[in-house]
KEKEMAR-379250 format. One record per residue (C-alpha): residue number from 0; y, z, x. Coordinates in nm, 4 decimals. Layout:
# KEKEMAR-379250
num->NUM; c2->Y; c3->Z; c1->X
...
//
This chain:
# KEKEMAR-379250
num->0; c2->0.0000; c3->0.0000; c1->0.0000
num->1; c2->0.3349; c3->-0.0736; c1->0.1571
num->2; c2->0.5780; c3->0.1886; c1->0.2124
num->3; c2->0.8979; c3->0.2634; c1->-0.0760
num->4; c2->1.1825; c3->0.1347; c1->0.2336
num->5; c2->0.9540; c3->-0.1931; c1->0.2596
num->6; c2->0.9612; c3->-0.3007; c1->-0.1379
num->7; c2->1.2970; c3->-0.1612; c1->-0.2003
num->8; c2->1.4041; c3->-0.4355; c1->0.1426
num->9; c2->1.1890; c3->-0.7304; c1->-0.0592
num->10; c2->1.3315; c3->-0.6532; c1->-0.3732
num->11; c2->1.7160; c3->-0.6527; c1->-0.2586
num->12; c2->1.6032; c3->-0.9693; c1->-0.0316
num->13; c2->1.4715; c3->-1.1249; c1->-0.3623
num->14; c2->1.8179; c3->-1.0570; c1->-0.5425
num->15; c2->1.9964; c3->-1.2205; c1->-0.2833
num->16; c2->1.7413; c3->-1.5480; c1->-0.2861
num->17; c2->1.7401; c3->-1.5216; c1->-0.6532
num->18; c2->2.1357; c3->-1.5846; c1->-0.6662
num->19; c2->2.1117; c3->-1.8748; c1->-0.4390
num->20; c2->1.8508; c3->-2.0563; c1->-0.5822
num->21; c2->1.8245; c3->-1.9437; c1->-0.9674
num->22; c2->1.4489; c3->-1.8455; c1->-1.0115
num->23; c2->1.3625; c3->-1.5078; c1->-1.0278
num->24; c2->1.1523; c3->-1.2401; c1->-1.2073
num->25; c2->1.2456; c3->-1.1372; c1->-1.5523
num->26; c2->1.1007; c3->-0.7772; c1->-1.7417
num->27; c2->0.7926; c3->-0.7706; c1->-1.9178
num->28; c2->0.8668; c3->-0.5327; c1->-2.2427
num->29; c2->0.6460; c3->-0.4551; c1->-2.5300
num->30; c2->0.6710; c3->-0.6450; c1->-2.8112
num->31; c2->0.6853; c3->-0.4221; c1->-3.0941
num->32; c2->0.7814; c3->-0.0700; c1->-2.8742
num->33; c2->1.0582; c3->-0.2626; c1->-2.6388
num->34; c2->0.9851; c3->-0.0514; c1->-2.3454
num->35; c2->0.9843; c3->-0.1945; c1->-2.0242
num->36; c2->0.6337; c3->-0.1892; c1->-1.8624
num->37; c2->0.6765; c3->-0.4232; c1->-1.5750
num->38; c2->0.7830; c3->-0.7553; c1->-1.4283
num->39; c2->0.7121; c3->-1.1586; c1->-1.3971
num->40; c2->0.8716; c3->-1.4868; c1->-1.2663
num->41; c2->0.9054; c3->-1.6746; c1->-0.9583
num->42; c2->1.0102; c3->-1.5820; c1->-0.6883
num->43; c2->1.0469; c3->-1.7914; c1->-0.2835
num->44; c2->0.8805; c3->-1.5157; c1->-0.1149
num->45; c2->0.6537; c3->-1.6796; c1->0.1863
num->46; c2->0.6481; c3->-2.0426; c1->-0.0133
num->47; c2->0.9326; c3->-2.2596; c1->-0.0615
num->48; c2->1.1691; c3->-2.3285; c1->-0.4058
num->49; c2->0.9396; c3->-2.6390; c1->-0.4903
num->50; c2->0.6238; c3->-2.4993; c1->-0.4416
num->51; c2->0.7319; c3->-2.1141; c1->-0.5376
num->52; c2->0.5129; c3->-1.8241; c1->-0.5911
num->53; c2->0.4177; c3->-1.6671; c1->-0.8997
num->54; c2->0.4607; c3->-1.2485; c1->-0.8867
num->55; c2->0.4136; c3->-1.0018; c1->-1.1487
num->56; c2->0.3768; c3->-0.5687; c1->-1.1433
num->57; c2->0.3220; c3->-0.3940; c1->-1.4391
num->58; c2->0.3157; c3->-0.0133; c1->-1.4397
num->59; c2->-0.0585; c3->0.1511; c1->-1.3918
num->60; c2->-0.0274; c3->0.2622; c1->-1.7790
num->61; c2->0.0188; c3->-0.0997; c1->-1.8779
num->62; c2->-0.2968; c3->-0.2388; c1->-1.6733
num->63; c2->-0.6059; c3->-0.3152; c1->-1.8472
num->64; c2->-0.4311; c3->-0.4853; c1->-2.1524
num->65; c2->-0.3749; c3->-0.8880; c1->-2.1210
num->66; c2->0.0206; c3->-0.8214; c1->-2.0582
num->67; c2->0.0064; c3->-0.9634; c1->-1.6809
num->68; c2->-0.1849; c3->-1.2628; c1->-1.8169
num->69; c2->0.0426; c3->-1.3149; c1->-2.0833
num->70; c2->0.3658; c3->-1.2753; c1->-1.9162
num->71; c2->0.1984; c3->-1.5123; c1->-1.6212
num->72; c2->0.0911; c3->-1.8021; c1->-1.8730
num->73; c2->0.3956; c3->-1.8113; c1->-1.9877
num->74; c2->0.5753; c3->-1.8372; c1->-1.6267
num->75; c2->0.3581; c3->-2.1039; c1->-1.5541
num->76; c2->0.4138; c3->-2.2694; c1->-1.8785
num->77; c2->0.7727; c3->-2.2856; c1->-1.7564
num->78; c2->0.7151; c3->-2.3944; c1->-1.4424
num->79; c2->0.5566; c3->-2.6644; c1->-1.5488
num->80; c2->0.7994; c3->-2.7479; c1->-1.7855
num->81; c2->1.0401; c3->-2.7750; c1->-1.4288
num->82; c2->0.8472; c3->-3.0410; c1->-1.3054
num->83; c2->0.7183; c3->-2.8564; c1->-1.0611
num->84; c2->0.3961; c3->-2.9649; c1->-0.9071
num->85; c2->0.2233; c3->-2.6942; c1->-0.7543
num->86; c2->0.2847; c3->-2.2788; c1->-0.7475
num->87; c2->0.1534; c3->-2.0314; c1->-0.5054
num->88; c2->0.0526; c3->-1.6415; c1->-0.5435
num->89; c2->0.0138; c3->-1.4379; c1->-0.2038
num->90; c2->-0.1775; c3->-1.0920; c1->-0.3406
num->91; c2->-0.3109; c3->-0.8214; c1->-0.1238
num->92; c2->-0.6903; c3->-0.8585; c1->-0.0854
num->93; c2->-0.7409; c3->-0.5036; c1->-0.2445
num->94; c2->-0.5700; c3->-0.5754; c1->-0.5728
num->95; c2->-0.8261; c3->-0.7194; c1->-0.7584
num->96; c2->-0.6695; c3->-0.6892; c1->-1.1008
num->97; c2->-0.4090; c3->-0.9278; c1->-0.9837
num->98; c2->-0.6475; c3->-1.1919; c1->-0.8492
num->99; c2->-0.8239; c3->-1.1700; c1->-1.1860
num->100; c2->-0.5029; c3->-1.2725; c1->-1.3915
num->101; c2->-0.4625; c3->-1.5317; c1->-1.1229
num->102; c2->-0.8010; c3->-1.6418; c1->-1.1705
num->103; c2->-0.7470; c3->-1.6994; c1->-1.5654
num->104; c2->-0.4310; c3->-1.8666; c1->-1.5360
num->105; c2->-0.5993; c3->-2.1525; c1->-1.3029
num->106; c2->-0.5308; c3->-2.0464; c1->-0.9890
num->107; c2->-0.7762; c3->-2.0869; c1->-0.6570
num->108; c2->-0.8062; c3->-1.8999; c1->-0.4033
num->109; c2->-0.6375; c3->-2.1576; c1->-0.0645
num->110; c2->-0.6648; c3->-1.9115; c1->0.2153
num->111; c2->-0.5986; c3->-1.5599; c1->0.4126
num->112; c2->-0.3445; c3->-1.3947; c1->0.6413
num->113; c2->-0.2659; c3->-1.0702; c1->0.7830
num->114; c2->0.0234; c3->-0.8729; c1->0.7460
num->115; c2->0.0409; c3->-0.5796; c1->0.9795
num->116; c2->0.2089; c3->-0.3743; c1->0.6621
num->117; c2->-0.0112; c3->-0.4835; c1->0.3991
num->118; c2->-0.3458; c3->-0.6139; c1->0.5145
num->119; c2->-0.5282; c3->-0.8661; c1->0.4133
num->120; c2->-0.3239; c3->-1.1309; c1->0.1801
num->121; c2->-0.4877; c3->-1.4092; c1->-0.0138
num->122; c2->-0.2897; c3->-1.7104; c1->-0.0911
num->123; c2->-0.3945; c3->-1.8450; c1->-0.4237
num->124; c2->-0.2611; c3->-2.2272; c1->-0.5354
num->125; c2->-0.2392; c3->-2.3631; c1->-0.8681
num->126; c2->-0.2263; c3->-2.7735; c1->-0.9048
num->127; c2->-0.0578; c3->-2.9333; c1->-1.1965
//
């Protein structure tokens, strides 16, 4: 798990990119509570803006209940819409949750790196 300095650096870094380029990841709320449980969208991350990754978190009480796949169909849905051609996911090897939603969206596993912070990463790829 990477440390609370390390995501809060990615998440201002995504803000930044976010500005400059105009994708980035909107809330996931409930539909008929409203709360906020988590977030979805694209994002450049280690891709590029026309081949960008795919990233959701929900929080742990959230898990388990088809609102990552959901809020990730719906991402790609609009992604596709873009005219983009191709989207990427980079997920730590021990989240297996996450590569499940990947897996039902369409998504392959392409390949692994190593991150000295955060292990093992897979890359997954989705063609359209």
């Amino acid at each position: 798990m990477p440390a609370v300095d390390s995501v809060r650096n990615r998440l201002i870094e995504m803000r930044k990119k976010a500005e400059e380029n105009g994708i980035s990841l909107l809330t996931i709320r409930r539909r008929n509570e409203g709360d906020f449980i988590g977030y979805c969208g694209l994002i450049i991350g280690r891709s590029t803006l026309e081949e960008p990754e795919i990233a959701y978190e929900l929080f742990r009480s959230a898990h388990g209940k088809g609102y990552a796949t959901e809020a990730a169909s719906v991402v790609l849905d609009a992604a596709i819409a873009t005219g983009r051609h191709r989207l990427w996911s980079t997920v730590g090897a021990w989240n297996i949750a996450s590569l499940r939603v990947l897996e039902k969206i369409g998504f392959k596993r392409h390949h692994s790196t190593w991150d000295d912070e955060r292990g093992e990463i897979v890359w997954n790829v989705r063609d359209f």
